[in-house]
C-alpha positions as CSV (number, residue, x, y, z in Angstrom):
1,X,6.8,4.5,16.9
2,X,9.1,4.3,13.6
3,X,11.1,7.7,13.2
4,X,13.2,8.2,10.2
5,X,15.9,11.5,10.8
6,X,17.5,13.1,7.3
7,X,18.3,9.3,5.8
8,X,20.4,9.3,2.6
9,X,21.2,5.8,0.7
10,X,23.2,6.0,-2.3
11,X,24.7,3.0,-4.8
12,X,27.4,3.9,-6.6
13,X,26.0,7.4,-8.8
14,X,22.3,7.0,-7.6
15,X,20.9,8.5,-4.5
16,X,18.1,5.9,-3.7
17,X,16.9,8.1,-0.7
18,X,17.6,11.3,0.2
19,X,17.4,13.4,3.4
20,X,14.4,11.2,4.5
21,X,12.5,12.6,7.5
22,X,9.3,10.7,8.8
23,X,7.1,9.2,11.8
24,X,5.0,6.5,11.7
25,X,3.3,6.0,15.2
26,X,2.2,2.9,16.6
27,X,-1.1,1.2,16.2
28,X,-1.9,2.8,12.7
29,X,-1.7,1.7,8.4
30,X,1.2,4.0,7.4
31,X,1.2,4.1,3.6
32,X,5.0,4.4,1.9
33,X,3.9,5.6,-1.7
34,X,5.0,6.5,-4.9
35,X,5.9,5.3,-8.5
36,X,8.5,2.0,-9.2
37,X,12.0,3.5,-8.5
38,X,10.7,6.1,-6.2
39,X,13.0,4.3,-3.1
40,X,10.2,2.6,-1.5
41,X,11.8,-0.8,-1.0
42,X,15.4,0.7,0.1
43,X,13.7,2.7,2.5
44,X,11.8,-0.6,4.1
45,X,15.6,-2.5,3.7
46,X,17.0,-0.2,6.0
47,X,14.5,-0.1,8.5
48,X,14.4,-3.7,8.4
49,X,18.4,-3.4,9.2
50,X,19.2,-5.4,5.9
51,X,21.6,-2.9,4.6
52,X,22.5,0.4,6.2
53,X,22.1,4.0,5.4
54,X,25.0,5.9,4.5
55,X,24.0,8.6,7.0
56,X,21.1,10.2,9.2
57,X,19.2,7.1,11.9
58,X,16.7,4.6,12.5
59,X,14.3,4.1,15.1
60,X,12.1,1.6,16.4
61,X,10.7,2.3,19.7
62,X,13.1,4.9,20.5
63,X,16.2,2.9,19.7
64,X,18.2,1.4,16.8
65,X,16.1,-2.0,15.8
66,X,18.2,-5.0,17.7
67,X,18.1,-9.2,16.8
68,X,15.1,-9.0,20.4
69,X,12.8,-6.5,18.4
70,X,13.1,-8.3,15.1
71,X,10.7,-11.5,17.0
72,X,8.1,-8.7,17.4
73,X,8.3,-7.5,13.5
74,X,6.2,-9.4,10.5
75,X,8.0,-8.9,6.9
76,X,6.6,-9.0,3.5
77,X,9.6,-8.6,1.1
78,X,9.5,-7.6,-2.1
79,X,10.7,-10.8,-3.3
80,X,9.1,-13.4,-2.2
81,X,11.0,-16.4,-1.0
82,X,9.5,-19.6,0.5
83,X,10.7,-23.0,-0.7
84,X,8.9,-24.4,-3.7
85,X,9.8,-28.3,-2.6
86,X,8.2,-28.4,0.8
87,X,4.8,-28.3,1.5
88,X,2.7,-25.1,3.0
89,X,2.4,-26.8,6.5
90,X,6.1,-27.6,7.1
91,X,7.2,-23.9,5.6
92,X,5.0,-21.8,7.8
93,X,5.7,-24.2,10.9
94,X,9.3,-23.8,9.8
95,X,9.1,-20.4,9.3
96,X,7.8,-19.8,12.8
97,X,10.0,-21.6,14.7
98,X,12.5,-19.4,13.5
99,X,11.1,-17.1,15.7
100,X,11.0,-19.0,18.5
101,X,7.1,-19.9,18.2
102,X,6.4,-23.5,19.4
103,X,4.3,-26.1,17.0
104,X,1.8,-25.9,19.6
105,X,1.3,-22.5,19.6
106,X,2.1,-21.7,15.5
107,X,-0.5,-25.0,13.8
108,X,-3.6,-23.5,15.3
109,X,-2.5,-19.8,13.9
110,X,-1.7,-21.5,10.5
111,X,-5.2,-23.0,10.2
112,X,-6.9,-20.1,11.3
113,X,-5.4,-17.7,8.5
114,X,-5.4,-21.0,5.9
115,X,-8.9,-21.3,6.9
116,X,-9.4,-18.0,6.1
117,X,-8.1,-17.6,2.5
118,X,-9.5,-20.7,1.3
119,X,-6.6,-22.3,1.4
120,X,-7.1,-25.6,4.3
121,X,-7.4,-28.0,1.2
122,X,-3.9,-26.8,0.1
123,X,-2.0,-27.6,3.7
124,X,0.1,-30.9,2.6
125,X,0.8,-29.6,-1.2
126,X,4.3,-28.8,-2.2
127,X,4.6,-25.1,-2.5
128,X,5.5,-25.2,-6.0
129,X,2.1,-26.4,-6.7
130,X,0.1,-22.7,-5.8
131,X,-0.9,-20.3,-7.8
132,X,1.1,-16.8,-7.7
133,X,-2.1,-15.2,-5.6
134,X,-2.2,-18.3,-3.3
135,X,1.5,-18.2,-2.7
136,X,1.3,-14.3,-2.2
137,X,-1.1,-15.7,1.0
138,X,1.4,-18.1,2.2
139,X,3.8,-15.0,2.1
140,X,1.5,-13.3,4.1
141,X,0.6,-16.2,6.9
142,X,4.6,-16.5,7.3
143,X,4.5,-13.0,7.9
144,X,2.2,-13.2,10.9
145,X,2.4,-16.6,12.3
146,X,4.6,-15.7,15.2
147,X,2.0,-12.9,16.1
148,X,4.2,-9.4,15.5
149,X,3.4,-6.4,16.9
150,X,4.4,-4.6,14.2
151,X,3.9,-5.7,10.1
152,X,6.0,-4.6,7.4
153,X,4.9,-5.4,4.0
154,X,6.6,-4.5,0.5
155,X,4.2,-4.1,-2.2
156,X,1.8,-6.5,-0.6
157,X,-0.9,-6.5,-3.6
158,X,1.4,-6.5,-6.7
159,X,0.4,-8.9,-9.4
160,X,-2.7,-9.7,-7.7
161,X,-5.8,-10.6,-9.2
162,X,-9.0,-8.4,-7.6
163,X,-10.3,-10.9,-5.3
164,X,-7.4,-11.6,-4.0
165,X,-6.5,-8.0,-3.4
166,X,-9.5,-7.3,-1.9
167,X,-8.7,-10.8,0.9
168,X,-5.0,-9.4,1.3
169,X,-6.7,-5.9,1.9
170,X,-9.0,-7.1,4.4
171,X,-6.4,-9.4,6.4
172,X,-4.4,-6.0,6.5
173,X,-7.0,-4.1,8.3
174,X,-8.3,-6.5,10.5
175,X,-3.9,-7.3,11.5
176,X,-5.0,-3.3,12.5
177,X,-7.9,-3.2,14.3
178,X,-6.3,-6.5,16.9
179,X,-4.0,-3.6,17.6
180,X,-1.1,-4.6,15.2
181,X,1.5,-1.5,13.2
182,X,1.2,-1.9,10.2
183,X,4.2,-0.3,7.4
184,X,3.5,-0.8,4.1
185,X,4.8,0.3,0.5
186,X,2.5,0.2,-2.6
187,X,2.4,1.8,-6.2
188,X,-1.2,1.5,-5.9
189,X,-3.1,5.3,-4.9
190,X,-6.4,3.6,-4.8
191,X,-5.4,1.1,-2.1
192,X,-3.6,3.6,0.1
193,X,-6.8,5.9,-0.2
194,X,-8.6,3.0,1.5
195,X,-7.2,1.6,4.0
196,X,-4.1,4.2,5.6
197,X,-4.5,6.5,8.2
198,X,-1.2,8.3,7.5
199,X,0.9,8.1,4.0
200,X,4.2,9.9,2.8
201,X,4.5,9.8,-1.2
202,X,8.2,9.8,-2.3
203,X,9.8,10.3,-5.7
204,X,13.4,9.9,-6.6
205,X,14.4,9.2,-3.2
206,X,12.2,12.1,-1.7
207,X,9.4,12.8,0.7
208,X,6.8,15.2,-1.4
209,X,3.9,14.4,0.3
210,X,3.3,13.4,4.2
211,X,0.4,13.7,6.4
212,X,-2.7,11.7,7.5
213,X,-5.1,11.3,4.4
214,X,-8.0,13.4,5.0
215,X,-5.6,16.2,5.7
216,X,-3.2,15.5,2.4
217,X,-6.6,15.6,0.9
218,X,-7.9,19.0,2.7
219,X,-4.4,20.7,2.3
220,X,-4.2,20.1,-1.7
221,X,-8.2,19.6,-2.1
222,X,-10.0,21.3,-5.3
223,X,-13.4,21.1,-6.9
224,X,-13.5,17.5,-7.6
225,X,-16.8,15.3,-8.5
226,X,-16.8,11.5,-8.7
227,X,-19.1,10.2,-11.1
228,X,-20.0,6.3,-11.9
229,X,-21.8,5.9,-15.2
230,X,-23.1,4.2,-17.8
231,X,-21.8,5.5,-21.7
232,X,-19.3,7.6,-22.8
233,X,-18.2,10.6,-21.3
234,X,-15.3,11.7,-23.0
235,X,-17.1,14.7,-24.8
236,X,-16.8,16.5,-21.7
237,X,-13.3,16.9,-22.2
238,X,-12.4,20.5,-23.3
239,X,-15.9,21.7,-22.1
240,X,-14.7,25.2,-20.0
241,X,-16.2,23.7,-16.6
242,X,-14.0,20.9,-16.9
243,X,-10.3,21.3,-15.9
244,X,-9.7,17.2,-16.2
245,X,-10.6,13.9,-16.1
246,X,-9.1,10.8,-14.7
247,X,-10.9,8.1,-15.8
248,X,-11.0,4.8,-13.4
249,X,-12.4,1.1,-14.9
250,X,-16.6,1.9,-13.6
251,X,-16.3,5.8,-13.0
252,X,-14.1,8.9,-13.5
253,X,-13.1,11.7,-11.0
254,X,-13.6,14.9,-13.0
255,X,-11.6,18.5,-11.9
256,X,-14.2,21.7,-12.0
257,X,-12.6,24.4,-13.7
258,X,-12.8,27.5,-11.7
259,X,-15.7,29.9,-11.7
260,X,-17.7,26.5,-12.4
261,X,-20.1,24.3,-9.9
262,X,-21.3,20.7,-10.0
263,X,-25.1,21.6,-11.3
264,X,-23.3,23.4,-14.7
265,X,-21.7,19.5,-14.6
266,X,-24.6,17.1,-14.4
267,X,-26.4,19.6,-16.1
268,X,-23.7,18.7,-18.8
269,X,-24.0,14.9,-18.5
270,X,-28.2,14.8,-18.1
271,X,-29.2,13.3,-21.2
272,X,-25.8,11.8,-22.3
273,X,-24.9,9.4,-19.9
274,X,-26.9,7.1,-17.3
275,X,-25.4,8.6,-14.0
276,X,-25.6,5.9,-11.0
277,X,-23.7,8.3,-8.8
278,X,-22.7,12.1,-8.9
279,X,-20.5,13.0,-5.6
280,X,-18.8,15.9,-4.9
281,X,-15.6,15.0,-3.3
282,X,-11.8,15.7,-2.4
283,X,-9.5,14.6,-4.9
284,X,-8.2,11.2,-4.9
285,X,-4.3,10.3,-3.6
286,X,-3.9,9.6,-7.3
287,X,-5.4,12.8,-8.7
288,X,-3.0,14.7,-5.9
289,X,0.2,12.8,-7.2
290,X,-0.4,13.6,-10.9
291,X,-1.0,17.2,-10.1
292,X,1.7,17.9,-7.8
293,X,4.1,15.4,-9.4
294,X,3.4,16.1,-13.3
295,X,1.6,14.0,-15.7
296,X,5.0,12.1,-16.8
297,X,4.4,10.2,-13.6
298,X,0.7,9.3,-14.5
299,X,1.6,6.0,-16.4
300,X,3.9,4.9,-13.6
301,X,1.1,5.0,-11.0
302,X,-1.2,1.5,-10.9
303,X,-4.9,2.4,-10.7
């Protein structure tokens, strides 16, 4: 268990987080959201003990996190940092006996997860010679080589292309279901929506949202239908069923307007468009943050 009690960071002028309050129990994917700027990574630096909050506490297991805990935590920083003159091998067997792993123990775990990504060919290159995404995997591995109990990650799937979101995705459920904690921070709504159990959305230093998903979405759900289809569908817009449309890259999640239902919808879209799917749904972690947050925040959001 993680427990965060009325936290407040400030540099000079700026509050980075204020009066933070928030659990995250053991064995679950808790989601730290919200826009660039929003105090996501400061949050993760103090509960990582890499600076300190100016008040309120911290902690891990029922006690402030010591040098002993720190072998049983994986982190993902924001910045990634592995040495670009070395090859992968000797900086993940490096990496891992820095935490007291043995080479015996650590070389099998790094071929298993290089194995895994597609990276075994790549073993005995220099790190300078991978690709960002490929490199974002090595982060990963030296994450996890010493076998943590708990995972923090910072903005895992930034910059990634979609396949390799989708691996790093994958690696961080399956980290879940062998019974590993795992923290992470993310701009991205649509990934959060998929994989945490619990989330807390900040903005300018804030909690604004907290809860597990599927009661975030019941507690601010409206009439919402997902549709994937084939044309345009922007004459819908300004039609008085419609209260709003997000639009996504294959479909769009479109708000009823009250007094409206779904069949006054796809009666709307029959003929128009080729519909492959018409769902009535909860609204999407996105959808929730631009209501509740404004549209200003809309463009800040990575979908």
């Amino acid at each position: 268990m993680l427990e965060l009690k009325n936290v407040t960071k400030t540099f000079g002028q700026t509050v980075a987080v204020e009066s933070l309050s928030f659990s995250a129990p053991s064995d679950e994917i808790f989601g730290l959201l919200g826009p660039n700027g929003a105090g996501k990574t400061t949050t993760i630096r103090m509960i990582m003990n890499i600076i300190a909050p100016d008040s309120g506490t911290i902690a891990f297991q029922g006690h402030t996190l010591t040098e002993k805990d720190k072998n049983r935590i994986g982190y993902l920083p924001e910045e990634r940092g592995l040495y670009k003159k070395v090859t992968v091998s000797d900086m993940l067997l490096f990496l891992a006996s820095l935490k007291n792993v043995s080479h015996s123990d650590a070389a099998p775990r790094m071929d298993r997860w290089l194995d895994r990504f597609g990276l075994s060919d790549w073993k005995n290159h220099k790190i300078e010679e991978l690709s960002k995404g490929m490199a974002q995997k090595i982060q990963l591995i030296a994450a996890i080589i010493h076998d943590p109990d708990f995972v923090f990650l910072d903005e895992p799937f930034s910059g990634l292309d979609p396949v390799s979101t989708d691996v790093l995705r994958e690696a961080v459920v399956d980290l879940n279901k062998a019974g590993k904690t795992v923290f992470f921070s993310t701009h991205s709504m649509e990934q959060a929506e998929r994989i945490c159990h619990r989330i807390l959305i900040m903005d300018h230093g804030k909690a604004v949202i907290e809860g597990r998903v599927g009661e975030v979405k019941e507690r601010y759900g409206k009439k919402s239908v997902a549709v994937e289809f084939d044309g345009e569908i922007d004459f819908v817009r300004g039609h008085p069923a419609v209260k709003s449309v997000i639009y996504y890259p294959r479909w769009a999640e479109i708000e009823l307007a009250d007094g409206h239902d779904s069949d006054e919808l796809y009666q709307l879209l029959a003929g128009r468009v080729s519909v492959r799917r018409f769902e009535v749904l909860l609204p999407s972690l996105h959808k929730i943050f631009v209501d509740q947050l404004g549209g200003r925040r809309e463009e800040a959001i990575n979908v």
